[in-house]
TILUMKE-737679 format. One line per 3 residues: number of its first residue (from 1); their letters; for each residue x, y, z of C-alpha. Coordinates in steps of 0.1 Angstrom, whole numbers, plus 2048, in hexadecimal, padded with zeros to 3 digits. Layout:
BEGIN
NUM> A> X/Y/Z ~ ...
***
This chain:
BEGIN
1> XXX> 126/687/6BF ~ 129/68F/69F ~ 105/695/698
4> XXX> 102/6AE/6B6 ~ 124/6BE/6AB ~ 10E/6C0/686
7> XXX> 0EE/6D2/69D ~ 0FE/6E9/6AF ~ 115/6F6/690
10> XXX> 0F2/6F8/681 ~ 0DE/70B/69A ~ 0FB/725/6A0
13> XXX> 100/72B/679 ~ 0D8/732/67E ~ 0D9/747/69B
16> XXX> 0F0/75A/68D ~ 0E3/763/669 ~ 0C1/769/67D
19> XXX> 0D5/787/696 ~ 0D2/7A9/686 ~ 0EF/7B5/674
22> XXX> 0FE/7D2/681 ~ 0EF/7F5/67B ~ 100/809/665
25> XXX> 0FE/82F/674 ~ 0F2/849/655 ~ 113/85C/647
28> XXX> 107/881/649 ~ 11E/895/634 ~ 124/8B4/649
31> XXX> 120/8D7/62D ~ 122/8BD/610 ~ 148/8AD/624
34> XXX> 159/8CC/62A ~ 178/8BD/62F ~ 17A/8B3/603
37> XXX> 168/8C9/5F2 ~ 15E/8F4/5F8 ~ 144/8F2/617
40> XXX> 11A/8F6/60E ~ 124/8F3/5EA ~ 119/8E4/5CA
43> XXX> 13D/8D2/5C6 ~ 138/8C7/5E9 ~ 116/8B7/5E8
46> XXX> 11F/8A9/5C5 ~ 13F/895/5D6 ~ 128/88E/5F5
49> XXX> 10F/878/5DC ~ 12B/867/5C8 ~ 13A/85B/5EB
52> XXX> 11B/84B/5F5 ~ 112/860/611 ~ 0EB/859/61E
55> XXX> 0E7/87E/629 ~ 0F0/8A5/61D ~ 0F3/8BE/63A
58> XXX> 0F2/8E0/632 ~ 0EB/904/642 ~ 0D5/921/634
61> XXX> 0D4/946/63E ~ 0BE/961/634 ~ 0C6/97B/61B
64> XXX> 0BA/9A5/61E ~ 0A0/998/602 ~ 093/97C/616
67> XXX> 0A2/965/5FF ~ 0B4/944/608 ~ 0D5/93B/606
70> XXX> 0EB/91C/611 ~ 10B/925/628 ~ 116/922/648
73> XXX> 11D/943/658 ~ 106/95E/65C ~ 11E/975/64E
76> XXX> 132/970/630 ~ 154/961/639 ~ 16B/973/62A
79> XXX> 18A/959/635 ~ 180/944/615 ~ 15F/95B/600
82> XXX> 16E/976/5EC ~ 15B/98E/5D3 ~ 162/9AB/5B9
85> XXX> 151/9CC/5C7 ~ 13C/9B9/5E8 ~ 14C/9B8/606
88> XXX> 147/99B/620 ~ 12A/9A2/636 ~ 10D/993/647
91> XXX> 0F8/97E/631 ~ 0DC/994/640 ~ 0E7/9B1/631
94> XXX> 0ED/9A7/60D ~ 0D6/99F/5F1 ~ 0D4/97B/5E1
97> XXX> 0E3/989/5BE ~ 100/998/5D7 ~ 106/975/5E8
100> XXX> 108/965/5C8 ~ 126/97A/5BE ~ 13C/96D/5DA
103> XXX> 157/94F/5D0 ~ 157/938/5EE ~ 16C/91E/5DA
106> XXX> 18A/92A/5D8 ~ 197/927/5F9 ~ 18C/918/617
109> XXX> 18E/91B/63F ~ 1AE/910/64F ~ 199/8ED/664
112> XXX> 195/8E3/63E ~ 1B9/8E3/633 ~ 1B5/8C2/619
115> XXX> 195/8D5/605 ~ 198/8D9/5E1 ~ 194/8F6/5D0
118> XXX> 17B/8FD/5B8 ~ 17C/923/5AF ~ 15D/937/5A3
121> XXX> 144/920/5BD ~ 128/933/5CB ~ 10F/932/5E2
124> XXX> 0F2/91E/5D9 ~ 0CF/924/5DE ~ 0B8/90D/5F1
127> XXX> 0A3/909/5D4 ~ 0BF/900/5BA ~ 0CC/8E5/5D3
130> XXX> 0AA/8D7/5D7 ~ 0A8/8D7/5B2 ~ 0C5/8C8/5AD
133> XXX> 0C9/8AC/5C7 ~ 0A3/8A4/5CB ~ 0A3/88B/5B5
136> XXX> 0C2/876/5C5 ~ 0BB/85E/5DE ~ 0CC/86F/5FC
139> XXX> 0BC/883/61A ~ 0BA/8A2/61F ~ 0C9/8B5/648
142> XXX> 0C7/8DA/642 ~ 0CD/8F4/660 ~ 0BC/914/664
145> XXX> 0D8/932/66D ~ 0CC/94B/680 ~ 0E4/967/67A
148> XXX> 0F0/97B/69E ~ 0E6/999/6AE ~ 0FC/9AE/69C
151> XXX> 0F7/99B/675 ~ 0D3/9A4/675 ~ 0AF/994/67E
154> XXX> 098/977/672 ~ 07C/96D/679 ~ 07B/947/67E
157> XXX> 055/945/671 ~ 05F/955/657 ~ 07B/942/64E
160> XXX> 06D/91C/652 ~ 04B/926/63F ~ 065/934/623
163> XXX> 077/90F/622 ~ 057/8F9/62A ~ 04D/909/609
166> XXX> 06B/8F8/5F8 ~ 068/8D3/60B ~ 043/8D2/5FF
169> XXX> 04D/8E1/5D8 ~ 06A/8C6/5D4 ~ 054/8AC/5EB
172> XXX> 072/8A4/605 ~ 05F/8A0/625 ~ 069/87C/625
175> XXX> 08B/883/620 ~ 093/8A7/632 ~ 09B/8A8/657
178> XXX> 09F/8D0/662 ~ 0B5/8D8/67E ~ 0BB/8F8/68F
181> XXX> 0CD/903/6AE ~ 0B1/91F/6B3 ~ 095/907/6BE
184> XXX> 07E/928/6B4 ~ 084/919/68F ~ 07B/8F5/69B
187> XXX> 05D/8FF/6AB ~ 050/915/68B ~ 056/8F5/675
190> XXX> 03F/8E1/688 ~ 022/8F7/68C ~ 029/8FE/667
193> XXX> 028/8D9/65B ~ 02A/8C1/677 ~ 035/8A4/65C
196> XXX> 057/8B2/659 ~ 06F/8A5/672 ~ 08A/8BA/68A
199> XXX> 0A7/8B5/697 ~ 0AE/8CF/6B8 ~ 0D6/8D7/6B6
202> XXX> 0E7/8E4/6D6 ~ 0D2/8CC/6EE ~ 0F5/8D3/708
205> XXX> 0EE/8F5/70E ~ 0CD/8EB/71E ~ 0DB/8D2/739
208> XXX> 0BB/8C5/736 ~ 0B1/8A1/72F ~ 0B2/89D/709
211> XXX> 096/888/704 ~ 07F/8A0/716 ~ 08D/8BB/702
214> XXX> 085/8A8/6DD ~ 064/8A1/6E9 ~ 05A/8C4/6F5
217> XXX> 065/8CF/6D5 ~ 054/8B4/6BF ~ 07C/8AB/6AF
220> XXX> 081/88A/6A6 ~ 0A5/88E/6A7 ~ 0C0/89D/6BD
223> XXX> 0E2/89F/6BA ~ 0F9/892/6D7 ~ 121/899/6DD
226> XXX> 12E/878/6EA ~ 130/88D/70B ~ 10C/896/70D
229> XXX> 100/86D/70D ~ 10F/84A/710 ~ 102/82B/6F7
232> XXX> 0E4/825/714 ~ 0D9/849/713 ~ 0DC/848/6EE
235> XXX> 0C5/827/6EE ~ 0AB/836/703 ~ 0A7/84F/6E8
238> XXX> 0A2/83B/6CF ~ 08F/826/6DF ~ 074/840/6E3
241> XXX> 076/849/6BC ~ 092/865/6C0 ~ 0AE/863/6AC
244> XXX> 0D2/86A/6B2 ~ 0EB/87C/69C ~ 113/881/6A9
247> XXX> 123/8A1/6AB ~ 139/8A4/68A ~ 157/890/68A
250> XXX> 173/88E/670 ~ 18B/86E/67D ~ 187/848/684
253> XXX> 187/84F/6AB ~ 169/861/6AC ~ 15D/84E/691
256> XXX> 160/82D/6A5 ~ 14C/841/6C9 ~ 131/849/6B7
259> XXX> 12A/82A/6A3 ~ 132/817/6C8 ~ 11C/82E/6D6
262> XXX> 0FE/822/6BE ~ 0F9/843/6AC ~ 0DA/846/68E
265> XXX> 0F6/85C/67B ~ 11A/869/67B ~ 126/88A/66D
268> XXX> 142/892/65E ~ 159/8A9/649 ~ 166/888/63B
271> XXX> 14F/874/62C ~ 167/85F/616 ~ 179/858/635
274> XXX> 156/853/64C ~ 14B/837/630 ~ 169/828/62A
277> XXX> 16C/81F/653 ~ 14A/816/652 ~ 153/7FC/63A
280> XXX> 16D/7EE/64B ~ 15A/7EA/669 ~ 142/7DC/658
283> X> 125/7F1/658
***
């Protein structure tokens, strides 16, 4: 009896270290963890990599110069981006060397009431981000921002050849995923370089069946609200080589659905908080 008793301890301690371990979702760390640090910032994506995060999301709009910049809102949101002699307006409208004027440190939107401070942080270019955070093993999930109908026009074509050119200069195609809720963008990527993968934001609006949508548009990547697919629907897509990412999520509730729901990646606000749960789950 005892022998058997021996076996079968044996086998199950083998079974077991053969099962996979449990996947560990990618922590995304949504504008650099907006939720610590001054949003699509330096500071930010500096606190992002010394928390361990796998993944930088950011946003870039178009200047009047056709120049780059990283920010969220089409216009310059004057609730927390201040500047001597340049009023708040849409990014569209101003000249690089006017965005860089603007303080968007000093204060901060009222969702993102525990984010430091850090006075006299500006805007920073594409380019100098690349630059700085190339050589850091992280990966890269930058949005084209189309700006509205009254903040201007850009053309999309325009606009992805401009950022292709930095992917290839800093040699990121491995590690850059481009997202954009104005498919127009997604679709000018791939006929521009059909190595660099897409993620298609705003799959909802469609009411159409996600993975039809990612493959129409060549994405490799959609992202899903916990309402728009349960863990099966979430499992077909990755099945068929689309990935999943969550809406962005800042507390252990949602935090727990998406990692239940078998998500590639969670975003967040928090990402102290994100990979401290993670931990304690295990992951």
């Amino acid at each position: 009896m005892r022998a058997v008793t021996l076996i079968s301890a044996i086998v199950a301690a083998l079974v077991a270290s053969a099962a996979p371990a449990a996947r560990r979702p990618l922590v995304v760390a949504h504008r650099g963890g907006a939720l610590l640090m001054p949003e699509n910032t330096i500071p930010a994506f500096d606190n992002a990599l010394r928390l361990g995060v796998d993944m930088l999301e950011f946003d870039m709009v178009m200047t009047a110069d056709d120049q780059l910049v990283i920010t969220h809102d089409a216009s310059v949101n004057a609730s927390f981006c201040s500047a001597d002699g340049v009023a708040p307006a849409p990014v569209r409208s101003l000249t690089l060397a006017q965005i860089e004027t603007f303080d968007c440190g000093a204060k901060h939107r009222a969702i993102y009431p525990r984010q430091q401070a850090v006075p006299g942080t500006r805007m920073p270019t594409p380019d100098a981000f690349f630059a700085r955070y190339a050589p850091a093993k992280v990966m890269f999930f930058g949005e084209i921002k189309m700006p509205g109908p009254s903040e201007g026009s850009v053309d999309p074509v325009a606009f992805a050849r401009q950022l292709d050119v930095l992917i290839r200069k800093y040699r990121l195609e491995d590690r850059y995923m481009l997202q954009s809720f104005d498919w127009r963008a997604i679709d000018a990527m791939h006929a521009i370089n059909p190595r660099m993968r897409t993620c298609l934001l705003g799959v909802w609006r469609e009411k159409a069946d996600p993975l039809a949508l990612a493959r129409a548009h060549h994405a490799s990547c959609v992202l899903l609200r916990l309402e728009d697919a349960d863990a099966a629907g979430v499992k077909r897509l990755r099945d068929a080589g689309v990935q999943v990412f969550s809406d962005v999520v800042d507390d252990e509730a949602g935090w727990s659905a998406y990692l239940a729901r078998g998500d590639d990646a969670i975003f967040t606000n928090d990402p102290a908080g994100l990979t401290a749960f993670l931990r304690r789950a295990g992951r």
